[in-house]
DRENMIVEX-106226 format. One line per 10 residues: number of its first residue (from 1); for each residue x, y, z of N, C-alpha, C. Coordinates in steps of 0.05 Angstrom, whole numbers, plus 5000, padded with zeros to 4 digits. Each point is the difference from the previous one (the first is absolute). Layout:
NUM> X Y Z X Y Z X Y Z | ... .
! end
This chain:
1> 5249 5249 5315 4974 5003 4987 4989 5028 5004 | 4994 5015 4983 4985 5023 5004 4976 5005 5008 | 4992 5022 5008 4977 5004 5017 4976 4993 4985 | 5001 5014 4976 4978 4994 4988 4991 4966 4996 | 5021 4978 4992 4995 4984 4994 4987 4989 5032 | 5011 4998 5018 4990 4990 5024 4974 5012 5006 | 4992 5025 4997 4980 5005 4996 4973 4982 4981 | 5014 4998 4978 4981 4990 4978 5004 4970 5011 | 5008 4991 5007 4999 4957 5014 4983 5006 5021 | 4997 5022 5021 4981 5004 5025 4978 4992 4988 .
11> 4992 5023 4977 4980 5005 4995 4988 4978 4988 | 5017 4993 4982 4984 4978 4991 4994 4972 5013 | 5024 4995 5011 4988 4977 5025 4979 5011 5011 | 4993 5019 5014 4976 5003 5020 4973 4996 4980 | 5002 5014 4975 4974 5006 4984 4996 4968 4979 | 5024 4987 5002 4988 4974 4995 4990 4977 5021 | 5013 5003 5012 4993 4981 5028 4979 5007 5013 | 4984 5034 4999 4974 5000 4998 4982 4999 4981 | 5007 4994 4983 4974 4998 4978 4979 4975 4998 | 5008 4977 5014 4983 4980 4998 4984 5006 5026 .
21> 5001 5009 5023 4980 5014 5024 4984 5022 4981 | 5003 5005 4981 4993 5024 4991 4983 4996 4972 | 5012 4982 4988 4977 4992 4974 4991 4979 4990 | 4986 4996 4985 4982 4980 5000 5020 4981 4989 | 4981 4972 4992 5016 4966 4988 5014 5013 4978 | 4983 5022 4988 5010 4999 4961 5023 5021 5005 | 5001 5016 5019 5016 5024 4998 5033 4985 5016 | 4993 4972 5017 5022 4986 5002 5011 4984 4981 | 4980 4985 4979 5012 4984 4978 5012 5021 4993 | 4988 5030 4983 5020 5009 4983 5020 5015 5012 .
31> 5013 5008 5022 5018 5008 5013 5022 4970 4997 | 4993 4981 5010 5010 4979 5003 5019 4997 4964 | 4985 4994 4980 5005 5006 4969 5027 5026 5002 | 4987 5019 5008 5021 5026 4995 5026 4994 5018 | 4989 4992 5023 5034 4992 5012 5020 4979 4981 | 4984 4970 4993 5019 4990 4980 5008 5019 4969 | 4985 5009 4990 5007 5026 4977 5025 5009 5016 | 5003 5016 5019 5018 5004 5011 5032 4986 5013 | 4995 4979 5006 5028 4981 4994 5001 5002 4976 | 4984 4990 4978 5010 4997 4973 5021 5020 4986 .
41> 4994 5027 5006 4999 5031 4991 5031 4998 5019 | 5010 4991 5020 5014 5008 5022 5023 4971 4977 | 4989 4991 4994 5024 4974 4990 5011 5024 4975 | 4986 5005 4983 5012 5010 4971 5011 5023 5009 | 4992 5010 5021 5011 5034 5014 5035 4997 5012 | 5010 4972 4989 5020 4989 5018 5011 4998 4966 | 4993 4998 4986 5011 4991 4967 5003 5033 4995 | 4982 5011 4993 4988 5026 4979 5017 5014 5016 | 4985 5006 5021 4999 5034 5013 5040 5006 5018 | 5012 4963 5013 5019 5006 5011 5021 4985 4979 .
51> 4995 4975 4986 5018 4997 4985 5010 5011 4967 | 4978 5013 4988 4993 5010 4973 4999 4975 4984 | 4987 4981 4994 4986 4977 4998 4982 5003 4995 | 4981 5008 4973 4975 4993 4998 5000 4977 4989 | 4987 4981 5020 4990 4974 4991 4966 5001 4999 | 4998 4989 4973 4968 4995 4981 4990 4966 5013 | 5014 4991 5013 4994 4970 5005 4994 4999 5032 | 4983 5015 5016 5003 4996 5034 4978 4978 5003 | 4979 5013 4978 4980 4971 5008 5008 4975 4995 | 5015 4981 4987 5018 4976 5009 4998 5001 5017 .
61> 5011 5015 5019 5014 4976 5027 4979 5013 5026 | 4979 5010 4991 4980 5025 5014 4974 4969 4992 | 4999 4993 4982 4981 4960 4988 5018 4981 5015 | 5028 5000 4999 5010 4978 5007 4991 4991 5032 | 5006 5026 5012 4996 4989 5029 4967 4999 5005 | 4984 5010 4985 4968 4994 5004 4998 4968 4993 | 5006 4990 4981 4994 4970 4986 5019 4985 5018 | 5037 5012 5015 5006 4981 5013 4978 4993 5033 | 4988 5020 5005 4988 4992 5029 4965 4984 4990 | 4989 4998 4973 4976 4992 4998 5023 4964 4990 .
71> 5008 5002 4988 5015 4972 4988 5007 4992 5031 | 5017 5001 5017 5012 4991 5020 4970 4994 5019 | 4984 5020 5007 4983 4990 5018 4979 4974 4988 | 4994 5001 4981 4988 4982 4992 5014 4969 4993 | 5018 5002 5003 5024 4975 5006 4993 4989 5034 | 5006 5026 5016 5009 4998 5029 4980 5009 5014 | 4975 4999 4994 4978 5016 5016 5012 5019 5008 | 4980 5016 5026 5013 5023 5011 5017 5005 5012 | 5018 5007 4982 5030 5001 5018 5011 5018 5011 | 5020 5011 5015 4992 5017 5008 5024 5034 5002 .
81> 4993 5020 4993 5009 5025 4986 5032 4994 5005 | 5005 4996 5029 5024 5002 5000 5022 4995 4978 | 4993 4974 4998 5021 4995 4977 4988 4998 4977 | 4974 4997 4989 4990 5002 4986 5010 5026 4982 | 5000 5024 5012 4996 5032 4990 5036 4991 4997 | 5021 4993 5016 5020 4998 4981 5009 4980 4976 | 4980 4977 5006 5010 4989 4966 4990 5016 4981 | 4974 5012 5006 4989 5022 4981 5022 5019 4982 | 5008 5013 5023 5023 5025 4993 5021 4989 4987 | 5012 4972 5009 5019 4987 4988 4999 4993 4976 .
91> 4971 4982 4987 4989 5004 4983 5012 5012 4971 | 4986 5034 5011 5003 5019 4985 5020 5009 4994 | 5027 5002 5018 5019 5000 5005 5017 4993 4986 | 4997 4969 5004 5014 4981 4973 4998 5010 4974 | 4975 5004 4993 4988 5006 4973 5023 5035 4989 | 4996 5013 5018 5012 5023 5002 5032 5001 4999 | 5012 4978 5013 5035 4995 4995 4995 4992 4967 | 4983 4987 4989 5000 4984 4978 4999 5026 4971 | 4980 5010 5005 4997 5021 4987 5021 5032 5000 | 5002 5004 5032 5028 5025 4990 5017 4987 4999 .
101> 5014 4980 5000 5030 4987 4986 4992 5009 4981 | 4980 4994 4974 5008 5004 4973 4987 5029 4997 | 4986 5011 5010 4989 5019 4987 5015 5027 5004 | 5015 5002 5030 5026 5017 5005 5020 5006 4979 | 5002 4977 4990 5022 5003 4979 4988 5021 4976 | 4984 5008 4999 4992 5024 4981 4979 5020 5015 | 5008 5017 4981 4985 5031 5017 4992 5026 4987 | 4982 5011 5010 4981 5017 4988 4977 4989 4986 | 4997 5008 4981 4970 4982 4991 5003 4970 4988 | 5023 4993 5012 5000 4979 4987 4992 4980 5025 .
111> 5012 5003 5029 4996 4995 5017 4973 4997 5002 | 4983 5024 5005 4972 4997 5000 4977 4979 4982 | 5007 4995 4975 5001 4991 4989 5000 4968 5002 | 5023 4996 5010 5009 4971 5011 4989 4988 5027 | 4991 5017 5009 4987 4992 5029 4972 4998 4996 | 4989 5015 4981 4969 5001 4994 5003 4969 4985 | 5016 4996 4983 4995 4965 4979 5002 4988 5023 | 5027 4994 5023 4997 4978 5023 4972 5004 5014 | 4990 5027 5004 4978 4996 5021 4970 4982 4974 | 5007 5005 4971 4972 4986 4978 5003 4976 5007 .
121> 5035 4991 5001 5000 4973 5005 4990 4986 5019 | 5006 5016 5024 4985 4989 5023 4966 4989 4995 | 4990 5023 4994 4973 5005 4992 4992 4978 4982 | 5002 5003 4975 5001 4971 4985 5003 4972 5014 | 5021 4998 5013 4997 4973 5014 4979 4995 5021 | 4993 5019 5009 4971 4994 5028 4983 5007 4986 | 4995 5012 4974 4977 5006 4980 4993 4982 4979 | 5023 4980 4992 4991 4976 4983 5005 4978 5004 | 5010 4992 5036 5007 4968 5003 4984 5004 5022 | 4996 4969 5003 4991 4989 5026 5008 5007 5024 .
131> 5022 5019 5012 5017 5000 5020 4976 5025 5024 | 4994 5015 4974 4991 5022 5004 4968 5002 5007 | 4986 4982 4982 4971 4992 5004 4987 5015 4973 | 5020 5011 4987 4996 5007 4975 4980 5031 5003 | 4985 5007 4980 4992 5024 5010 4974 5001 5022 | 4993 4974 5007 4979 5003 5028 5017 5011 5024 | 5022 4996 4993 5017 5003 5039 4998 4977 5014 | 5005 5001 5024 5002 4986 5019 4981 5009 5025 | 4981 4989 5014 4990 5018 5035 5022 4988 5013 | 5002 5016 5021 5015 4995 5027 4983 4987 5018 .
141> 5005 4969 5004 4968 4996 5018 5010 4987 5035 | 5026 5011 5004 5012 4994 5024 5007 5021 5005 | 4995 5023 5020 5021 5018 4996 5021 5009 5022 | 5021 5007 5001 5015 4998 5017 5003 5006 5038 | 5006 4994 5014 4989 5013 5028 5037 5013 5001 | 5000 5012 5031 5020 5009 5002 5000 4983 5031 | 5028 4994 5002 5007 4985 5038 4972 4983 4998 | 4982 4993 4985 4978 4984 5008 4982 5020 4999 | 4998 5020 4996 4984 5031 5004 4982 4993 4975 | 4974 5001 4985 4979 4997 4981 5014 5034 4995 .
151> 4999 5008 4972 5001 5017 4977 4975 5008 4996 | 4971 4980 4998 4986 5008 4986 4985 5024 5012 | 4995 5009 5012 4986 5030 5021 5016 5022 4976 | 4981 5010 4987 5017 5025 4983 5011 5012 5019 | 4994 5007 5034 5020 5016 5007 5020 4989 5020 | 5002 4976 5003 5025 4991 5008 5023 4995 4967 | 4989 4998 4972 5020 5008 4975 5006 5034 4987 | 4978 5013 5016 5015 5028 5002 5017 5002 5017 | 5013 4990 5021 5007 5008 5016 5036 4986 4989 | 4996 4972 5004 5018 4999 4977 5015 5003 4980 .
161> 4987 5015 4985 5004 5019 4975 5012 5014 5008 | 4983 5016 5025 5022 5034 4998 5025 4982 5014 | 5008 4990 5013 5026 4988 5014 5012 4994 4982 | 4996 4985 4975 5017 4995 4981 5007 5031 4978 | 4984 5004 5005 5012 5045 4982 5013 5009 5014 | 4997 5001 5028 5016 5010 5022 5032 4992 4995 | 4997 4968 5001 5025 4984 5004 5012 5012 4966 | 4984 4994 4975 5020 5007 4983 5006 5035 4995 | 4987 5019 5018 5013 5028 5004 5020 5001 5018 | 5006 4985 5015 5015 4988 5016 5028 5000 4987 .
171> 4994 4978 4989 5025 4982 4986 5015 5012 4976 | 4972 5022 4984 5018 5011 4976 5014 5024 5017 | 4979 5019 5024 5028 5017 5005 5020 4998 5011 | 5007 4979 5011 5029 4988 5004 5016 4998 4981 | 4985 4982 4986 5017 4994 4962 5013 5025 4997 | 4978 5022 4989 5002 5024 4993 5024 5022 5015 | 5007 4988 5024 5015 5024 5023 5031 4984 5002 | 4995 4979 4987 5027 4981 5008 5014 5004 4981 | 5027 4986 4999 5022 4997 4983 4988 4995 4970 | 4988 4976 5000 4991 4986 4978 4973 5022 4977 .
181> 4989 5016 5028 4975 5018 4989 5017 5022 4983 | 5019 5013 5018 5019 5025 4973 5009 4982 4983 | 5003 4977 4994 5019 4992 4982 4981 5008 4977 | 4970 4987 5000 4986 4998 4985 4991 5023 4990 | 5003 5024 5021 4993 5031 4990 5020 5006 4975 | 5023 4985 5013 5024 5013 4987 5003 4988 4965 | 4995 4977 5001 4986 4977 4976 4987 5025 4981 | 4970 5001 5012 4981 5017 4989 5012 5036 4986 | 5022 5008 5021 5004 5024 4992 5022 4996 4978 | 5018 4981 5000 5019 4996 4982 5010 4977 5001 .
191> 5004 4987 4986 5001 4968 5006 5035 4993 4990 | 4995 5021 4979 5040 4997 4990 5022 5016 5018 | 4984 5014 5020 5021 5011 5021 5005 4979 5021 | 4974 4989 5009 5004 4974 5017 5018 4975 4990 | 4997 4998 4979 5020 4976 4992 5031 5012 5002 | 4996 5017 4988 5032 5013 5002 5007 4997 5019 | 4995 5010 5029 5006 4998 5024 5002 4975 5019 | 4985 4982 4986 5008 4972 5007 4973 4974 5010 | 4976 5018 4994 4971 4981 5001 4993 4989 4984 | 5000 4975 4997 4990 4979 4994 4974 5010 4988 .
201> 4994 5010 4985 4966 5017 5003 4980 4976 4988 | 5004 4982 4990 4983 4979 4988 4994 4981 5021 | 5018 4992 5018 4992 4988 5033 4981 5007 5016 | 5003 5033 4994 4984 5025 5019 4969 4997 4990 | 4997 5002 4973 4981 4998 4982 4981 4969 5008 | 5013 4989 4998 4994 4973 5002 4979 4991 5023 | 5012 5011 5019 5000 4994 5032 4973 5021 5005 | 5000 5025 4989 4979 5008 5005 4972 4988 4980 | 5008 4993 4975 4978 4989 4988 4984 4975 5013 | 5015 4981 5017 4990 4982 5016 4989 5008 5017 .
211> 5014 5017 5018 4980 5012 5023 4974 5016 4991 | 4999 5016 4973 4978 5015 4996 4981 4971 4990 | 5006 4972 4988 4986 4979 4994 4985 4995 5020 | 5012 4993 5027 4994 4977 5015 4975 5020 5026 | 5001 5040 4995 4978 5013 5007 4984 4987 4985 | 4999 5005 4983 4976 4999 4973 4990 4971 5011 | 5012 4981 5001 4991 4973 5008 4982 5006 5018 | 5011 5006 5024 4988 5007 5029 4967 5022 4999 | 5003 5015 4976 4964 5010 4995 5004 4979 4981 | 4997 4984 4989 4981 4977 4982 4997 4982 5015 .
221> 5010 5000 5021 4990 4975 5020 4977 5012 5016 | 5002 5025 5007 4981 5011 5011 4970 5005 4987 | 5003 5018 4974 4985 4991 4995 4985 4972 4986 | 5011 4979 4996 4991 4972 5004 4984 4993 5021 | 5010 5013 5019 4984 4995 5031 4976 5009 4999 | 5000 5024 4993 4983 5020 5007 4972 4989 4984 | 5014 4991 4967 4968 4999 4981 4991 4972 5002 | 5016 4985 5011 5010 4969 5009 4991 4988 4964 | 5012 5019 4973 4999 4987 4977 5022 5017 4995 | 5017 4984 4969 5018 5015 4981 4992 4993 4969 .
231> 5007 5018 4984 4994 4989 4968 5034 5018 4993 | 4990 4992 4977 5025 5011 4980 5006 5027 4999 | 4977 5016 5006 5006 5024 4988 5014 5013 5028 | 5013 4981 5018 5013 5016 5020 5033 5000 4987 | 5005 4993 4982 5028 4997 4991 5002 5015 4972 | 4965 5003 4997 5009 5029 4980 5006 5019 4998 | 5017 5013 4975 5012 5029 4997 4979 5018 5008 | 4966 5005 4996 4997 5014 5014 5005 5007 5018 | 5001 4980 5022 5004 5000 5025 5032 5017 5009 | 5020 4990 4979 5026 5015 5007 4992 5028 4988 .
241> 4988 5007 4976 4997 5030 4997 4988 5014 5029 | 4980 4986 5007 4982 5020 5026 5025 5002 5018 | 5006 4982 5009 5028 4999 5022 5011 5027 4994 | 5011 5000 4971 5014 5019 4997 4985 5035 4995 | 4977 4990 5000 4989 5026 5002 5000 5017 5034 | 4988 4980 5010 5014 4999 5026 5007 5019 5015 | 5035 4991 4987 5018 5012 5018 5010 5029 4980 | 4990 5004 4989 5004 5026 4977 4981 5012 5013 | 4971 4998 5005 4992 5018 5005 4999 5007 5035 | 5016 4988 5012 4997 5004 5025 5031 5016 5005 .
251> 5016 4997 4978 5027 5022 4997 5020 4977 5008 | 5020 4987 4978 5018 4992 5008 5017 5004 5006 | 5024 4988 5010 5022 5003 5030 4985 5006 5032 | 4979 4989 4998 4995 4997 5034 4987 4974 5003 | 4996 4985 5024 4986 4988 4999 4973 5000 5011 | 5001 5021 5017 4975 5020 5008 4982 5004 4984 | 5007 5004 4975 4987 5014 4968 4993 4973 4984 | 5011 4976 5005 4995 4975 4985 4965 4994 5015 | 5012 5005 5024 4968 4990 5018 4980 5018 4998 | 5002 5031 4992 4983 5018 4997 4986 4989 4971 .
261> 5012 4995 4985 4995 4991 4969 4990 4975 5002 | 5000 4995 5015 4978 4971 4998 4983 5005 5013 | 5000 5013 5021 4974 5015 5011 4981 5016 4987 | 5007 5018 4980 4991 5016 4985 4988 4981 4975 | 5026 4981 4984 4981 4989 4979 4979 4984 5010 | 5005 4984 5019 4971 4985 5017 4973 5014 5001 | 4998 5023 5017 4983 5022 5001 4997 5007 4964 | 5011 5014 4993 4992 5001 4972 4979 4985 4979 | 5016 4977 5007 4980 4975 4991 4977 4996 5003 | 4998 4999 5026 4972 4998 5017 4984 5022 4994 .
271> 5008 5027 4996 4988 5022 5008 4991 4996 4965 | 5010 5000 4979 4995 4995 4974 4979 4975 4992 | 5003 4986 5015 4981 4964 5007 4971 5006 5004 | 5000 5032 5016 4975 4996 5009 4980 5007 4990 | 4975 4979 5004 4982 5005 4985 4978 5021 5012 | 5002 5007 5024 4987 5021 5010 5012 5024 4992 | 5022 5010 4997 5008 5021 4995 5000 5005 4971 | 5009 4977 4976 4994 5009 4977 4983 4978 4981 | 4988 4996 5012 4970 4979 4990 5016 4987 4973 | 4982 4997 4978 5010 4978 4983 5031 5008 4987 .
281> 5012 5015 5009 5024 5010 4992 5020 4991 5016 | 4996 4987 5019 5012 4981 5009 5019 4977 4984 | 4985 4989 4989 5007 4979 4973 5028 5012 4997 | 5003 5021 4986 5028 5018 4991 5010 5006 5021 | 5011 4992 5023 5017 5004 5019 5027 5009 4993 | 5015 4982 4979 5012 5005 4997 5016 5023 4984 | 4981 5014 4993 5001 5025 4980 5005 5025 5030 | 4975 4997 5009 5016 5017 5024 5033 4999 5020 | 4990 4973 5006 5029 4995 5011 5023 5014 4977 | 5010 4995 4985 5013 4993 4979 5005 5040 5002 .
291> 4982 5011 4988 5001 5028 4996 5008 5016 5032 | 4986 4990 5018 5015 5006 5022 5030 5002 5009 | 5014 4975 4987 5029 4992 5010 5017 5016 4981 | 4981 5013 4976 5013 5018 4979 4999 5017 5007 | 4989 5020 5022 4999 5020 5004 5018 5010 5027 | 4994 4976 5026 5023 4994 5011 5028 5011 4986 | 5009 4971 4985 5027 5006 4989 5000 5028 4986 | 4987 5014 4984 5004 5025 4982 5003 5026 5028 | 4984 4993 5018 5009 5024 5023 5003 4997 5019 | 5009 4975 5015 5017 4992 5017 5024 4973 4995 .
301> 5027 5013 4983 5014 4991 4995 5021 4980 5030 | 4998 5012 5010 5005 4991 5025 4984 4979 5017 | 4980 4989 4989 4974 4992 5014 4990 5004 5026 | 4978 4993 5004 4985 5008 5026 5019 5005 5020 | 5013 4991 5010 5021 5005 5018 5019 5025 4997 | 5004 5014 4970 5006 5031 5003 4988 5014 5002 | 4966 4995 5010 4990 5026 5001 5004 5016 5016 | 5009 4981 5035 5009 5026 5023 5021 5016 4988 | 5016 4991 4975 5024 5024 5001 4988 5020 4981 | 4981 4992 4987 4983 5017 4977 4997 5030 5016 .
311> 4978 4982 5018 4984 5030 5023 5015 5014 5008 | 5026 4992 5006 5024 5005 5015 5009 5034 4986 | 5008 4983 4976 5010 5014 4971 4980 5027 4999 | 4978 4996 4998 4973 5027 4985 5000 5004 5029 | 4991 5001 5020 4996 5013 5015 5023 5016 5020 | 5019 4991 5007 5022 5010 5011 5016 5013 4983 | 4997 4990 4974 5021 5007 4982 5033 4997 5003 | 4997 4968 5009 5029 5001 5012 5008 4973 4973 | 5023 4987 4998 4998 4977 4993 5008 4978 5008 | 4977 4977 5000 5008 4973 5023 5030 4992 4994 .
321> 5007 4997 5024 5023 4982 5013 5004 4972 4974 | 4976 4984 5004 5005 4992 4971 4995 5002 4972 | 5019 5011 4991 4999 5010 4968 4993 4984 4981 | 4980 4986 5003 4984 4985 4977 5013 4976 4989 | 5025 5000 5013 5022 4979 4987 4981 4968 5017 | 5004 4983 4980 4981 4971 5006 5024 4981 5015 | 5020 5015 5003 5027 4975 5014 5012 5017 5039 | 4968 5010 5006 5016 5005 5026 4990 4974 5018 | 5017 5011 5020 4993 4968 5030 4978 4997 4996 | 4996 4972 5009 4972 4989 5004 5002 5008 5029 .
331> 4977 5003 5010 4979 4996 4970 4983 4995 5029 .
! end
């Protein structure tokens, strides 16, 4: 692991694990929000940024695991995370083997394409049957403890939170440093050299689309917890566009840059939301946001995460180590 990256896990462990000594209830809910943004962003950063996979469908299985932990507790009262949080992921998981079997089999925009109709379908079914609660949603009115531990203290579920971002930065840079992680680079950089040589590349494909599912599960369960409600519009394409805004603007091929980009669109949001700063112009939030992420992409093609090599670049006049190319190590 390189310096810098160990660097940037210090830092951020310390400056999240102090922020609830440090700010108020609201500045913990929305930190709490940005960390799940961040699993979410960290699941598709495992499709997009290391496999070359743009999948339009993450909110599927990003709804599935929210509705599987409000459906299950309300069966089983408060049950409890342990296994709870993995039928969740399993959940999503399933849904995710179900969907890249068929949607693998085609590619480029057709792929995209095919994953956005499975994720309508999803949507449609918790949006016009009974299963779902139709478009009221469901509340969460049990909500889960951990070892017998109560959840509900926003800051005993921040604390949780970051353990579970931790655990899946964890888990993808392993993915990412292992056998199975180049395969997927190697997928992404050429996929007809890898077969030639003897990979299975549709197995490879496969296997990662589950694993990037059954993250996505793991923030919809979270946030389920967190708002202790779900509706439909968690399985909508909006929801997979923002994802994917995401990790574009936080610079993909890292996963450092997936979590910066959800950090940044969060802040964005909010900072655009507010009504103290732009009084009834607020309303149009989204006009700022929106023009913002255009300006981003138009002059930081690399996203937030190239800017140290930017400064690097104009001020030293040297040129970064990485050359702009979107397929170096993770990350």
């Amino acid at each position: 692991m390189k310096k810098s990256q160990i660097i940037f896990i210090v830092v951020l462990l310390i400056a999240l694990t102090g922020l609830p000594f440090l700010g108020s209830e609201y500045a913990i809910d929305w930190m709490t929000k940005t960390l799940i943004y961040g699993i979410f962003a960290l699941s598709l950063e495992l499709l997009v940024g290391t496999t070359g996979l743009v999948c339009f469908g993450q909110a599927a299985f990003f709804g599935i695991g929210a509705y599987a932990v409000v459906k299950i507790s309300a069966d089983l009262g408060a049950p409890d995370a342990v296994y709870l949080l993995p039928i969740s992921m399993l959940l999503a998981g399933l849904y995710a083997l179900f969907v890249g079997a068929l949607s693998l089999r085609t590619k480029g925009v057709y792929f995209i394409m095919v994953t956005l109709a499975f994720a309508q379908m999803a949507y449609y079914v918790i949006h016009d049957t009974p299963i779902g609660g139709g478009t009221d949603g469901i509340y969460l009115y049990n909500k889960p403890s951990l070892f017998g531990l109560s959840l509900n203290s926003s800051l005993a579920f921040y604390l949780f939170t970051l353990a579970c971002l931790f655990f899946v930065f964890a888990l993808l840079g392993l993915i990412t440093h292992s056998r199975f992680g180049r395969a997927l680079s190697g997928i992404r950089i050429n996929e007809l050299r890898m077969r030639a040589i003897g990979y299975e590349t549709y197995n490879y494909k496969l296997m990662a689309f589950v694993i990037s599912g059954m993250i996505a599960g793991l923030a919809g369960y979270l946030f389920a917890v967190k708002d202790g409600f779900v509706n439909p519009e968690l399985l909508s394409w909006h929801l997979s566009g923002a994802v994917l805004i995401m990790i574009i603007l936080g610079g993909l091929g890292h996963l450092r840059g997936a979590f910066i980009g959800a950090f940044a669109f969060a802040l964005l949001e909010e900072f655009f939301r507010s009504e103290v700063i732009f009084g009834s112009f607020a309303k149009y939030w989204h006009l700022g946001l929106g023009l913002s992420i255009i300006l981003c992409v138009a002059f930081l093609p690399r996203g937030l995460f190239g800017i140290p090599f930017i400064l690097q670049s104009k001020l030293l006049g040297t040129k970064s180590a990485d050359n702009g190319s979107q397929i170096e190590e993770i990350k």
